[in-house]
C-alpha positions, 0 to 999 in steps of 0.5 A: 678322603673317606667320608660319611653322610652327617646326622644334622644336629639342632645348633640350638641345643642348650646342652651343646658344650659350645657354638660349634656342633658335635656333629654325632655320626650314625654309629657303626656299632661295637660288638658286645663281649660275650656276657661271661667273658672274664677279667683278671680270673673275676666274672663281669657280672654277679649278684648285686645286693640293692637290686632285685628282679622279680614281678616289678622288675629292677628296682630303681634307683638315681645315682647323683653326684649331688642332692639327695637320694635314697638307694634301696638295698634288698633285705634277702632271705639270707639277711639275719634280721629277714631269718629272725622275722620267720613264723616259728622263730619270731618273738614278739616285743614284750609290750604286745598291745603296741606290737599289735597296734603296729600292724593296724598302724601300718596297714592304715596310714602306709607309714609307722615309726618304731621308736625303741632304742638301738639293740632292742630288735627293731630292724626285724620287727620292721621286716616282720611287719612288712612281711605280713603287710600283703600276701604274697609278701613284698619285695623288701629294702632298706634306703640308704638316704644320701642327704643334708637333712631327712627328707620325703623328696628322694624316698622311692614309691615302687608298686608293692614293696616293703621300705625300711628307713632308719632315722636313728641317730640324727645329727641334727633336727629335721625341718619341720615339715618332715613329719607333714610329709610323711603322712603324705608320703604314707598315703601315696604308699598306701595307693600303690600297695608299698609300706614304709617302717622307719626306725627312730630312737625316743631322743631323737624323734621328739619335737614340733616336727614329729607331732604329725607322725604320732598317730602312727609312731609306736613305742616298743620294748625288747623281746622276752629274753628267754623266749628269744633265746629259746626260739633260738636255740630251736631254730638252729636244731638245739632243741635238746639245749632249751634245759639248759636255761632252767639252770641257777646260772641264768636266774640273774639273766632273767631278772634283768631280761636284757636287750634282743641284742643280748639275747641273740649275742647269748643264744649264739654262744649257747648254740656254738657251745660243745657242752653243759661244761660250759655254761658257766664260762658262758654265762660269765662271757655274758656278763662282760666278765665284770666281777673278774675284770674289777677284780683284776683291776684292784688286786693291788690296791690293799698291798702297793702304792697308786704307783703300782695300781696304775702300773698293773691297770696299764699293763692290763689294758695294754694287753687286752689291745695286743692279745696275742701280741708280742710280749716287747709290744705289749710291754712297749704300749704299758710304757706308752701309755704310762708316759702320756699319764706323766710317768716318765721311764728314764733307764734308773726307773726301769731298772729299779722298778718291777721286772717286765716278767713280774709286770706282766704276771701282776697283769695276769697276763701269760706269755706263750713263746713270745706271744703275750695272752689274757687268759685263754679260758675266759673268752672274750675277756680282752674286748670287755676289758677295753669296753670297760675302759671306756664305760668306766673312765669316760673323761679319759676317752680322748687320752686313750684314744689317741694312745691306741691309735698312735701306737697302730701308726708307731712304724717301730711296731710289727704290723701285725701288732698294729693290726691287733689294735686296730682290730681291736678299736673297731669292735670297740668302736661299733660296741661303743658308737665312738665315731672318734675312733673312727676319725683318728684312725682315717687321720692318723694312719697313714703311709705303708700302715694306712692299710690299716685304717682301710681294713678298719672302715671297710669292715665297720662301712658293711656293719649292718647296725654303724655302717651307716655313720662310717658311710656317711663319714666317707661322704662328708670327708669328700663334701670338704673342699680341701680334704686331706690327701691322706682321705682322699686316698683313704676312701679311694680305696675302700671303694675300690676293694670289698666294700665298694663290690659288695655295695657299689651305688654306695661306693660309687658317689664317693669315689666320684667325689674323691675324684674331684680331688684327685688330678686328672689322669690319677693312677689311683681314681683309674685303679679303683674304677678299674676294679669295680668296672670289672666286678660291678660293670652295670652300676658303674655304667649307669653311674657314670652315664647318669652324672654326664647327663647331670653335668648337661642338664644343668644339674651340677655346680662347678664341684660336680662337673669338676668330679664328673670329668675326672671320674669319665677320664678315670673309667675310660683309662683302662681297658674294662672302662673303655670297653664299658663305655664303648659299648653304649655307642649305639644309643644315640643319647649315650653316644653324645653325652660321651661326645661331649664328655671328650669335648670338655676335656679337650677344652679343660687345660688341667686334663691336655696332658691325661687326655693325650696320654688316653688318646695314644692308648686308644690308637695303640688298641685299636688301629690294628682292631679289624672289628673295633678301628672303623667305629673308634674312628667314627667316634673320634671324628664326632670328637674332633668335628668342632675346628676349637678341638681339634688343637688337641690333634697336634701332638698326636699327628706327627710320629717321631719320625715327623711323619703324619699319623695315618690314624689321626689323619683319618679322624682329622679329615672325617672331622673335617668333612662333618664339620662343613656338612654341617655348615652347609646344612644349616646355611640352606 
């Protein structure tokens, strides 16, 4: 019998699992693989975007399954509004005594709110004012809060950082100390050298609960237009280009002096443009092709019935969701949508009615081969006349809506076509902040198209100006207690595919809710930690640790310990899992939350078969291993010391051969031994 001297634990632990002692063994330690090892062609590590290293360290940051929290994601100098905050390039809010206010605000109370409507520039002004709050500037993050209502509790107080807090868009009132607690909240800022700018819209920050913040909130307006757009052109070395905007083109634009969104939107095209030739086209794109889109839409008013309008109008916006589609598609989605409107089209209407060439050339629609076109000249024209669907027929949202994203799902459709229209819904949806987009795509596309929908959410969950609702929308799908297997499997991975690399503490809570849903054992939860265990090794360490560490202090309900042991199960499912969490071994703390992790699931009867499987995995690995066999044993063995795990042994022991398993036998009989050490110790 091989055995080894017992750590004595203390029985009366009140995170010990059961009676029986764990009994962790002192670890024989497991050699780390070298730090630029790599797997399936991608590095262990790389650069994370919401944490930094610098003269304070990391940022920290709690990764809870549960309650609430802030994660703080670094606003690098590559971000855009970080470039657009840069001396020689800044355009002030053209309401300059506020602007100016703002600083002395800030520097005063720690905290200041700017309350402007979405577009107007407020996210660089925000970083513009915490760039010049201290000199060296702060470190600078914008929070991702993760909560059921806003709150100070979760938000971080690190010496001499810059935070960013956008509070647009509230789905419902905060409690009424919220605004109390940020002047608390801003004075202890202020004692660690740390400012905060929240971002807020005037219909939402209104109220009893805001009074208190009124003394630091400052309303702002965008910048001037022209001089943002100059700024602009200067500082992407277009210099030459700033003559251009003296043109009669631009009059109307200058009039109306539109939004810092715009302005860049304009600046953008006049910077990309090869020439004064087209300024024009521009200038036309600028204005959403309105003029030419009414024009479009009423060609024939004069000279048809409303038959015939409606006919063109369908096919128009037909088109502008499949540009570049095949011409039957197209055609397939005017008939579509003419059916859901009650015109039905039986074989005598179709082959008495307007031939689809015709239909299409009322359209102004062109065919390049079997590709379907808006006019190629005017770019951009298909979007705006989607947006101006929406804009101009609002009560009919749902009926299009459901036409669009029906027509994605429809399987008769080239996916290729499909994707055209989910392309196109999610720019309307982000132009437009129709979450029901958003919905009906994660619902209604499912099988072979949901890639689709996974695509659509991954791009919309990474946009720096709706990610955040797409974001919150992942996580309140998996808060449902029975979520649709579609969902669940839909979040699982967009995850697990870019957004969930680019952005993994973000990630991490929702694929560990979504595990919860999922059986033990899931090929797809293994899968998506799989890949990010790979690609992102240290936050998924650290996630998981900080969940089982939840699950033992008593921090998690039912739902939360039930999410942490199928996540466990999932991460140590695959090799990269495996080799993650053995490498924590050697800490002593570690070490027993993964002792008692392994205890739980020996004891959960829906995880008997899962765990067997992974157990087998684990002998097959390591019992050949010379440098890994001795401490796998040793942990198994603290698995195995308690007799009411150790049922969990019987289908491992015995071969087909029905002879005993030397691997198990050798865990078995340390377990044994640890076991009545224990016993002894603590009867002397």
């Amino acid at each position: 019998m091989i055995g080894h001297e017992p750590r004595q634990q203390d029985r009366t632990d009140p995170a010990a699992p059961s009676a029986e002692p764990a009994v962790p063994h002192e670890p024989a330690g497991f050699p780390s693989p070298p730090e630029d090892r790599e797997h399936n062609g991608q590095p262990r590590s790389g650069p994370v975007s919401f944490s930094h290293s610098g003269k304070h360290g990391i940022q920290a940051y709690n990764l809870h399954l549960n309650g609430d929290q802030a994660i703080p994601i670094l606003i690098a100098e590559s971000d855009a509004a970080y470039k657009a905050s840069q001396d020689g390039r800044f355009v002030p809010p053209r309401n300059t005594g506020q602007w100016e206010a703002a600083s002395e605000l800030l520097e005063e109370h720690g905290v200041v709110v700017l309350c402007a409507a979405s577009g107007t520039g407020r996210r660089t002004a925000a970083v513009r004012l915490l760039r010049k709050a201290t000199n060296p500037p702060p470190a600078i993050f914008d929070l991702d809060p993760e909560w059921s209502k806003p709150s100070v509790r979760p938000l971080p107080e690190e010496e001499a950082t810059g935070y960013v807090l956008d509070l647009s868009d509230l789905p419902e009132q905060p409690d009424d100390r919220l605004g109390t607690d940020l002047v608390g909240y801003g004075e202890d800022l202020r004692k660690k050298n740390s400012f905060l700018v929240i971002l807020a819209t005037p219909a939402d920050w209104y109220g009893h609960w805001a009074e208190p913040t009124l003394p630091f909130t400052v309303r702002l307006e965008s910048p001037d237009a022209r001089a943002l757009v100059t700024a602009e052109l200067r500082a992407h070395h277009r210099g030459d280009r700033v003559a251009w905007l003296e043109g009669n083109q631009f009059g109307d634009i200058w009039k109306a002096n539109p939004s810092a969104r715009a302005s860049w939107r304009l600046a953008d095209r006049l910077i990309r443009a090869s020439g004064p030739e087209q300024i024009q086209a521009i200038v036309n794109e600028f204005g959403d092709w309105h003029a030419d889109i009414e024009t479009l839409l009423s060609k024939d008013r004069a000279r048809g019935s409303d038959t015939q309008l409606l006919s063109t109008r369908v096919m128009v916006w037909a088109g502008a969701l499949l540009h570049g589609g095949q011409r039957r598609s197209v055609v397939k989605a005017a008939d579509d949508l003419l059916a859901r409107l009650g015109f039905e089209r039986d074989p005598a209407n179709v082959l008495t009615d307007a031939t689809t060439s015709s239909r299409l050339d009322a359209a102004n629609i062109t065919c390049d081969g079997d590709r379907a076109f808006h006019d190629k000249n005017m770019k951009g024209l298909p979007a705006a006349i989607l947006r101006h669907l929406w804009d101009e027929f609002p009560t009919q949202r749902e009926l299009l809506r459901t036409w669009a994203i029906g027509f994605a799902a429809d399987r008769t459709i080239p996916e290729e076509d499909a994707r055209r229209v989910t392309t196109a819904l999610l720019d309307l949806a982000v132009r437009r902040h129709d979450r029901a987009v958003l919905d009906g795509l994660a619902s209604d596309l499912q099988g072979p198209r949901r890639v689709l929908a996974v695509e659509a959410l991954t791009d919309a969950a990474g946009d720096a100006e709706f990610g955040r609702y797409v974001r919150d929308r992942l996580r309140q799908w998996m808060d449902a207690k029975n979520p649709s297997d579609s969902k669940v499997d839909l979040v699982i991975e967009i995850c697990a595919g870019t957004w969930g690399i680019n952005q993994p503490a973000l990630a991490l809570t929702r694929l560990g809710k979504a595990a919860g849903h999922k059986d033990f054992g899931s090929a797809t939860v293994v899968h998506a930690f799989q890949q990010l265990a790979v690609r992102r090794p240290e936050q998924v360490r650290k996630a998981v640790d900080q969940w089982l560490s939840d699950a033992e202090t008593g921090q998690a309900d039912e739902a939360v310990r039930r999410q942490t042991l199928r996540a466990f199960l999932a991460l140590v499912s695959s090799d990269e899992g495996t080799d993650l969490v053995l490498n924590d071994v050697p800490t002593p703390e570690a070490r027993l939350r993964l002792v008692r992790a392994w205890q739980q699931l020996l004891s959960t009867d829906a995880a008997v078969k899962a765990v067997g499987r992974q157990l087998t995995r684990w002998q097959e690995r390591f019992q050949d291993d010379p440098e890994r066999q001795e401490p796998v044993l040793d942990l198994l063995a603290d698995i195995f010391t308690p007799p009411s795990r150790r049922s969990g042994l019987d289908g491992l022991m015995v071969t087909e051969e029905s002879a005993i398993d030397p691997f198990w036998r050798e865990v078995l009989e340390r377990a044994a031994y640890r076991y009545r050490a224990s016993e002894e110790a603590s009867t002397s």
